[in-house]
C-alpha positions in Angstrom: -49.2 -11.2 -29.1 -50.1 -8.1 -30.4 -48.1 -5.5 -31.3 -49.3 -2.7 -28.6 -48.5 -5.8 -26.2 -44.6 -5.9 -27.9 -44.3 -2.4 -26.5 -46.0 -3.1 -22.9 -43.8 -5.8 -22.4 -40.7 -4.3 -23.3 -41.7 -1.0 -21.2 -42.0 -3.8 -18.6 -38.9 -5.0 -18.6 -37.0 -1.6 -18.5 -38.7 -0.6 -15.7 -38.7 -3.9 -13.7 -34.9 -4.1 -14.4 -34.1 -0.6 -13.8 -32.3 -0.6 -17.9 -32.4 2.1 -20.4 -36.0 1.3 -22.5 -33.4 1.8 -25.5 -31.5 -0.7 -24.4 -34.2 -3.1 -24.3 -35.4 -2.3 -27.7 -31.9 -2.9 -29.4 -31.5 -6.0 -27.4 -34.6 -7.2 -29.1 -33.2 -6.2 -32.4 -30.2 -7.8 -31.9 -32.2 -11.2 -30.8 -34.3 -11.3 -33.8 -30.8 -10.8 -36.1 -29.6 -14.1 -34.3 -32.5 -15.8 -35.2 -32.6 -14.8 -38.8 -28.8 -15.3 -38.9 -29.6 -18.8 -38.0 -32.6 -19.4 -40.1 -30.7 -18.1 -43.5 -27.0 -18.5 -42.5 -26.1 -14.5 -42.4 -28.0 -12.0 -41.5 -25.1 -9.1 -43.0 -28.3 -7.8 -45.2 -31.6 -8.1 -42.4 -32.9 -5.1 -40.7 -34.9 -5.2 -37.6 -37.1 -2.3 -37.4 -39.5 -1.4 -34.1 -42.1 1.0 -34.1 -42.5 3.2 -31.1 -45.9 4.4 -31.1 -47.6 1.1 -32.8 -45.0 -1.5 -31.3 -45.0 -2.4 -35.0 -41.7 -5.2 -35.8 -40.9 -5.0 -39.3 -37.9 -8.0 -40.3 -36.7 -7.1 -43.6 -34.2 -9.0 -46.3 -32.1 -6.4 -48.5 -31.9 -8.4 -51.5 -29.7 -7.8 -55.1 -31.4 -7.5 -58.3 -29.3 -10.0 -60.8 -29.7 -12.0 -63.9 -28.8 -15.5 -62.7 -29.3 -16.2 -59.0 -26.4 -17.6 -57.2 -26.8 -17.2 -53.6 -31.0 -16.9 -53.1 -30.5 -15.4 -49.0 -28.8 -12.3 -50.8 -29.7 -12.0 -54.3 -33.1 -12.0 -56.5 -34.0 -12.3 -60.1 -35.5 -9.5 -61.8 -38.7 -11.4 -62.6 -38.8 -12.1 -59.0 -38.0 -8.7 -58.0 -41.2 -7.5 -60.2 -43.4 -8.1 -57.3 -41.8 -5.3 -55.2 -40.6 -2.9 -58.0 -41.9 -1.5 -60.9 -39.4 -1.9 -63.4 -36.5 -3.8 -62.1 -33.1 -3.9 -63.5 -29.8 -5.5 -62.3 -28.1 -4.1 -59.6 -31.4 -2.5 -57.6 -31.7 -3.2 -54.0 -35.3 -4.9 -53.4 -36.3 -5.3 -49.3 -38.4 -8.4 -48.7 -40.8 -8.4 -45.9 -39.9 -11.8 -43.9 -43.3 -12.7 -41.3 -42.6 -14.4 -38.2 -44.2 -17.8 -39.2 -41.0 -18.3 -41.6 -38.8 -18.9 -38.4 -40.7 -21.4 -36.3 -40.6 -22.1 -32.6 -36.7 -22.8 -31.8 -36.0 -19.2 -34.0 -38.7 -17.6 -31.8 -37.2 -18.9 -28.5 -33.5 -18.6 -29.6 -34.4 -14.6 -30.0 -36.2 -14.7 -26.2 -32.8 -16.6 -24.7 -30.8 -13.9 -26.7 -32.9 -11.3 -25.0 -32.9 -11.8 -21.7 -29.7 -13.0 -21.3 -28.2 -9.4 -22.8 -30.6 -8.2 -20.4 -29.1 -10.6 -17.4 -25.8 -9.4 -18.3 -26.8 -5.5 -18.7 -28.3 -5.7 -15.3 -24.9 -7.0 -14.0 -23.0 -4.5 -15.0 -25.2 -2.1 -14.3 -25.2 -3.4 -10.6 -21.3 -3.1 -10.4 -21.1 0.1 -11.7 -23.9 1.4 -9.1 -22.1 -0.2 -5.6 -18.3 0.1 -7.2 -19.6 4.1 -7.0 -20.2 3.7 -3.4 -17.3 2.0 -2.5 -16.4 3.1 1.1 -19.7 4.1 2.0 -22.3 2.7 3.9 -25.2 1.1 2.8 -28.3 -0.3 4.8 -30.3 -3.8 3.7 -32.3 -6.3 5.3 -30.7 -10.2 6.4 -31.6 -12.8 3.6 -30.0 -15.5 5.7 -26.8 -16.7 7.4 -24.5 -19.6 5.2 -21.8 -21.3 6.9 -21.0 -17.8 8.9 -21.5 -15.5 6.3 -24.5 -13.1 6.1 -25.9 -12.8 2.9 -28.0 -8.8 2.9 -30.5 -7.8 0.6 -29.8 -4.6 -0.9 -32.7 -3.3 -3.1 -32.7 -6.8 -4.5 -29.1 -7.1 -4.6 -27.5 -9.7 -3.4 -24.4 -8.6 -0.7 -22.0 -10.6 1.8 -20.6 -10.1 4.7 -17.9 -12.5 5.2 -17.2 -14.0 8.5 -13.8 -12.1 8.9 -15.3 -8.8 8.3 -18.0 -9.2 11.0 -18.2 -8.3 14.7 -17.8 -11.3 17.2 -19.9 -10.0 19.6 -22.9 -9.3 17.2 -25.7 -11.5 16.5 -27.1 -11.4 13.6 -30.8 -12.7 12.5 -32.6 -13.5 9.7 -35.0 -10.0 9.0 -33.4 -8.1 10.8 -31.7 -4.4 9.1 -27.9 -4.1 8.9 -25.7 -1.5 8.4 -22.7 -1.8 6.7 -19.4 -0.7 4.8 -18.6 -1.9 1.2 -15.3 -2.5 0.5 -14.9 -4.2 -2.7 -17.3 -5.2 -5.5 -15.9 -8.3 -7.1 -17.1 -9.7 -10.9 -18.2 -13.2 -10.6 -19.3 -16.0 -13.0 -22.8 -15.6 -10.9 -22.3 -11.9 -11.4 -21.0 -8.8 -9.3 -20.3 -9.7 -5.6 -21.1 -6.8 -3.3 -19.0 -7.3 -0.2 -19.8 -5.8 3.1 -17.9 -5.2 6.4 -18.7 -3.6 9.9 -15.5 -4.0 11.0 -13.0 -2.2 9.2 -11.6 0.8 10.5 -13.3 2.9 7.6 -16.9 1.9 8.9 -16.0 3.7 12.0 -14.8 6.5 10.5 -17.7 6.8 7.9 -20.2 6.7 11.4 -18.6 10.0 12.4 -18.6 11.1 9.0 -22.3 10.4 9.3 -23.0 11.8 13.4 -20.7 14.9 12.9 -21.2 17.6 11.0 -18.2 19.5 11.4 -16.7 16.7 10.0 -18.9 16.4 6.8 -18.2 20.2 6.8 -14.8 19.8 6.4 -14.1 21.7 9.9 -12.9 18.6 11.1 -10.7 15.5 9.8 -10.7 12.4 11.0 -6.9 11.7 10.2 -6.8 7.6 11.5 -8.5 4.7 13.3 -7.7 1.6 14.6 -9.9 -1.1 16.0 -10.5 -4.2 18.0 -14.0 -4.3 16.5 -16.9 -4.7 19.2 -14.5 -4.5 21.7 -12.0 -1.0 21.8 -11.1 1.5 19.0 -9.2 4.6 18.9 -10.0 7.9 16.9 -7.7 10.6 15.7 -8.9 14.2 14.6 -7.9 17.1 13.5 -9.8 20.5 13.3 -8.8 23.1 10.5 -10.3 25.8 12.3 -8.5 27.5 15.7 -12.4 27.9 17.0 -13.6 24.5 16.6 -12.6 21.7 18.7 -12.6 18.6 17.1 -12.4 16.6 20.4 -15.7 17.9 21.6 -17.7 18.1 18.3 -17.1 14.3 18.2 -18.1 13.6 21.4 -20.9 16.0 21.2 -23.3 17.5 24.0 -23.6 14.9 26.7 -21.4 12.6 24.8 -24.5 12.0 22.3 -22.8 12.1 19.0 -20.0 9.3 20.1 -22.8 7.7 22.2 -24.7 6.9 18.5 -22.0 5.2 17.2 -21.1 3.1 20.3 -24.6 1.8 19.8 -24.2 1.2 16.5 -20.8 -0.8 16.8 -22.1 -3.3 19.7 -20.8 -1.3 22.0 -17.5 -0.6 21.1 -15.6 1.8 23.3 -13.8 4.3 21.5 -10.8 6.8 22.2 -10.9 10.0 20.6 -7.8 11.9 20.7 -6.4 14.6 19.1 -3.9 14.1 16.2 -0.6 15.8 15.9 2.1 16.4 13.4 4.8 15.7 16.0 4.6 12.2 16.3 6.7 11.9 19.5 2.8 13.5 20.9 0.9 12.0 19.0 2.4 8.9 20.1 1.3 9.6 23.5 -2.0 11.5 22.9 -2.8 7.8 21.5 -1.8 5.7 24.2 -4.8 7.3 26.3 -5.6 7.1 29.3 -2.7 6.6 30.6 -0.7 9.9 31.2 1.8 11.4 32.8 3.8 10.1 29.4 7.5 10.6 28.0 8.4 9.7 24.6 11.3 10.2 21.8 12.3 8.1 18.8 14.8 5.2 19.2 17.8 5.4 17.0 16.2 2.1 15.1 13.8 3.4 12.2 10.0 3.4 13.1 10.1 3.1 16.9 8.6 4.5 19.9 10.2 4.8 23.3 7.4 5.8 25.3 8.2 6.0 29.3 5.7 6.1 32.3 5.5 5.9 36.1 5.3 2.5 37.6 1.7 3.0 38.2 0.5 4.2 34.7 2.4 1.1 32.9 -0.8 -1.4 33.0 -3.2 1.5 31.7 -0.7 2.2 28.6 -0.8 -1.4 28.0 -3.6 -2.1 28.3 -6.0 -5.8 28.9 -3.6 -7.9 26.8 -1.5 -5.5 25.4 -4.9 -3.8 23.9 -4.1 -0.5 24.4 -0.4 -0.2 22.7 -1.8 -2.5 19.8 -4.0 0.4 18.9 -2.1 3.0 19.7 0.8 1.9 17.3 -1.9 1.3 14.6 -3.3 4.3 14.8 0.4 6.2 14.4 1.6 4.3 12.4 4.8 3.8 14.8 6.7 0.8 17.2 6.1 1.7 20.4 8.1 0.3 23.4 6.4 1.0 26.9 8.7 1.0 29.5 8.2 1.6 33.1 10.6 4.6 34.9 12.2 2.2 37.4 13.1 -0.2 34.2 14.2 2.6 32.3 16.1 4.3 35.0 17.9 1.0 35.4 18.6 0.2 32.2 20.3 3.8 31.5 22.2 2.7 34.8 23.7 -0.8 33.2 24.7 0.4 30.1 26.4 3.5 31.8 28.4 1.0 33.8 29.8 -0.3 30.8 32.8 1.6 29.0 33.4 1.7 25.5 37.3 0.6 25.0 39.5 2.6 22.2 39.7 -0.6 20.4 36.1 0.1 19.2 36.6 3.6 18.3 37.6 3.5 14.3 41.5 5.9 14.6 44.8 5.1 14.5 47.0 2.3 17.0 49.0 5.6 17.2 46.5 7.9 18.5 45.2 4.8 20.7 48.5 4.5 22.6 49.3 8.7 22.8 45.2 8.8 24.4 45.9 5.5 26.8 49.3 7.2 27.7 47.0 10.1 28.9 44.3 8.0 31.3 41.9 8.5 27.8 41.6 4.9 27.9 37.4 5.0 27.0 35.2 6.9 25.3 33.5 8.2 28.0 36.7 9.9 29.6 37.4 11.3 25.7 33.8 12.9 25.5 34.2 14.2 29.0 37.8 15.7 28.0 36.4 17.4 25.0 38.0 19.5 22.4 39.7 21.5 25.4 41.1 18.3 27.1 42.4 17.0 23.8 44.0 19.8 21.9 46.0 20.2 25.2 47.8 17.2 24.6 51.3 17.2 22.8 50.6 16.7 19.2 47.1 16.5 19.0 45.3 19.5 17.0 42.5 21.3 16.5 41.4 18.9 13.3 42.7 15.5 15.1 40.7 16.2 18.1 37.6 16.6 16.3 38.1 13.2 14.5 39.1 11.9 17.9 35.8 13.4 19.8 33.6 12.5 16.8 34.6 8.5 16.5 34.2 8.3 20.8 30.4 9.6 20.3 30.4 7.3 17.7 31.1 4.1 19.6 29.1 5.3 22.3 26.2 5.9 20.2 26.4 2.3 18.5 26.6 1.2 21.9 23.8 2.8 22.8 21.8 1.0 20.0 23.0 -2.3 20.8 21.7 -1.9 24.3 18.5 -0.4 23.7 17.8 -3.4 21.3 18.5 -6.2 23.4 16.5 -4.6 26.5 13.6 -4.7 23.9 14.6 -8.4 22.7 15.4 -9.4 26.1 15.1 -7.1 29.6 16.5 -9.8 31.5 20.1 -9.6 29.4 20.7 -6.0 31.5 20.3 -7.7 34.7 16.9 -5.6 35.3 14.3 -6.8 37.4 10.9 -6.4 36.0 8.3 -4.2 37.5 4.9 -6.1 39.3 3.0 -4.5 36.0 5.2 -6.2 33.2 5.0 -9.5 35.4 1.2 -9.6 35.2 1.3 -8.9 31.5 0.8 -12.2 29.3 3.7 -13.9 27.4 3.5 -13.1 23.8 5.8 -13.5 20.4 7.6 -9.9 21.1 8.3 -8.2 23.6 6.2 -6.4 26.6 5.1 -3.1 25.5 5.9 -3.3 21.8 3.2 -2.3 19.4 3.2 -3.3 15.8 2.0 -0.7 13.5 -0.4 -0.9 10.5 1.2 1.7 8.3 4.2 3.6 7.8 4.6 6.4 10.2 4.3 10.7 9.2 7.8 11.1 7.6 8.7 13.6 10.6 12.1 13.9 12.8 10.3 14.3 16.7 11.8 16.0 18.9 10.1 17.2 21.6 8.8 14.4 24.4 5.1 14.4 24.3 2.9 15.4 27.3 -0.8 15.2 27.0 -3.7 17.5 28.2 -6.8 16.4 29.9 -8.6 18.1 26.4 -6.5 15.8 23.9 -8.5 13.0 24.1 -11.8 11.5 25.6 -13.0 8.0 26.2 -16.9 6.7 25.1 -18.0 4.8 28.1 
């Protein structure tokens, strides 16, 4: 090959592989080093030179002028060393030209193997470092084909997958056909860097809006959370740092066109977009659109939602199969227990019927008998007396009836608890009678009206009960 075709090839390569031509160049070097380290047994004292205008390779041996030879690959006599200096003397360095022919066919291809697979490996890495920078964005490629449920996406000659899990049922998919997708993770493999795809992780959705809004991609807008039943339902939450802009209706966009592109996008998806608040006890029921008409406060129990609603609105806060509630609690990040108003006003009307005795209220037998002796025999009738009612009995002050009032509420309160979590374990333990709409809801491992979150709720004490406005959230159709 001549020399001018060294250079073409190697120009070739760079380009073809997308590598540094450098790169390329050293690789070679490094190659032909293998070789000759092979062929002599060290190659500590070869250089590998490579001309960049003439593609001329130059191998030379640094050599050791010396009176007796004892190791030939590094050292040269000084009669020897006459045919490449003029007056030689012990101790001069002497650099021997050494032509291809001396390493022979295996030499020549070890170097090749050497090159290409730095170049193989190169082009690797070069791969992971170019998608593991677009991690959480979304790229577009074309379907190479389908393996045992996975679709395998060309992406500018990359190999990608989207596994079965991260795929949306109703979607088929065909072979030719463009995709868009999110990638999540970029995974180093013994076959090299695994690009892995999904369309249906909450982040793709968010990334469409990112894409269809531009008071989002402004910054005007923040898209704070989203939850999804991919292909099927999804909810949005946003946020708009400007008092002018609202981020309901820039998402939606005019005539619904801006959600409208990425329902088509996700199959068809129908998606909630509703406004985010810091108050969770709203944005609790801002989520569980459309249903309205919505109470809500924190149960005493960490990370949980009562949420309360007429009779009528009940199946529409569920939702079909508990849908709704799902992703309104992942979207919060809260427990949410939908209850209907004639089950809530009956269960406030069990547990009222029950006292709480002064044997669960943590004072003194003494104080217990002087209260009894005085028709105080529950905690109701002690909160009801109050301070007033206390203090005016003999030998009872001002400090005593505060300890007195404070351990009733007490009880009362841990009563309270107790209740509220068995009418969510079991409604039927109150005695209740369950509303046509929880009737036609389907059995399932918790009980109706209790949404599991996906992350840990805004660190907030709620205490306002959350009403929503017709402009706090919209629905794609």
């Amino acid at each position: 090959m001549a020399n001018l075709d060294v250079v073409d090839a190697l120009n070739e390569i760079a380009r073809q592989k997308n590598l540094d031509r450098e790169f390329v160049i050293d690789t070679l070097k490094q190659g032909l080093m293998q070789a000759c380290k092979k062929k002599f047994g060290s190659s500590d004292n070869i250089v590998v030179e490579v001309e960049d205008d003439t593609g001329e390779i130059g191998i030379f041996a640094k050599k050791k002028v010396v009176e007796e030879v004892a190791d030939p690959a590094l050292e040269i006599s000084v009669e020897e060393a006459r045919d490449y200096l003029d007056k030689p003397k012990p101790d001069d360095e002497v650099e021997i030209i050494i032509p291809f022919e001396e390493f022979g066919r295996i030499a020549i291809q070890t170097t090749k193997q050497i090159l290409f697979q730095r170049i193989r490996e190169a082009e690797r890495e070069q791969v992971y470092r170019e998608f593991s920078s677009k991690l959480g964005n979304i790229v577009s490629g074309t379907i190479q084909q389908i393996s045992r449920g996975d679709v395998i996406v060309n992406l500018d000659n990359t190999e990608s997958v989207m596994p079965y899990a991260e795929q949306i049922r109703s979607e088929r998919y065909q072979q030719g056909r463009s995709v868009r997708a999110l990638v999540i993770d970029v995974a180093k493999t013994v076959k090299g860097p695994q690009v892995i795809l999904s369309r249906s992780h909450p982040d793709f959705l968010k990334r469409m809006f990112y894409q269809e809004v531009p008071e989002i991609r402004e910054g005007l807008v923040e898209v704070k959370g989203a939850a999804r039943d991919p292909g099927e339902r999804a909810k949005v939450a946003v946020y708009s740092k400007e008092n002018r802009v609202d981020p309901v209706g820039a998402c939606v966009g005019l005539k619904g066109a801006r959600v409208q592109a990425v329902v088509r996008e996700l199959a068809g998806e129908k998606i909630d977009i509703v406004l985010w608040s810091p108050d969770p006890a709203v944005y609790v029921v801002r989520a569980l659109a459309p249903a309205n008409q919505l109470e809500s406060y924190p149960a005493d129990d960490e990370n949980r939602m009562v949420v309360i609603c007429s009779d009528d609105q009940y199946s529409l806060a569920i939702g079909k199969k508990g849908q709704n509630v799902r992703l309104a609690a992942k979207l919060t990040g809260w427990r949410i227990d939908v209850v209907a108003e004639t089950e809530h006003l009956r269960r406030v009307e069990a547990i009222n019927k029950i006292s709480v005795g002064l044997d669960e209220l943590d004072i003194s037998d003494k104080l217990k008998d002087k209260l009894a002796k005085e028709g105080m025999d529950t905690a109701e009738k002690i909160i009801e007396a109050g301070d007033e009612g206390l203090t005016a009995i003999s030998g009872i002050g001002d400090k005593t009836a505060e300890k007195i009032l404070s351990a009733a509420k007490q009880a009362k309160d841990k009563q309270l608890m107790h209740f509220e979590q068995l009418a969510k374990e079991n409604p039927a333990a109150l005695g209740t009678v369950r509303t046509p709409a929880e009737q036609d809801q389907p059995a399932t491992d918790q009980a109706p009206g209790i949404g599991e979150p996906a992350k840990k709720p805004e660190e907030q004490a709620p205490e306002a009960v959350g009403q929503p406005e017709d402009q706090d959230s919209k629905t794609s159709e």
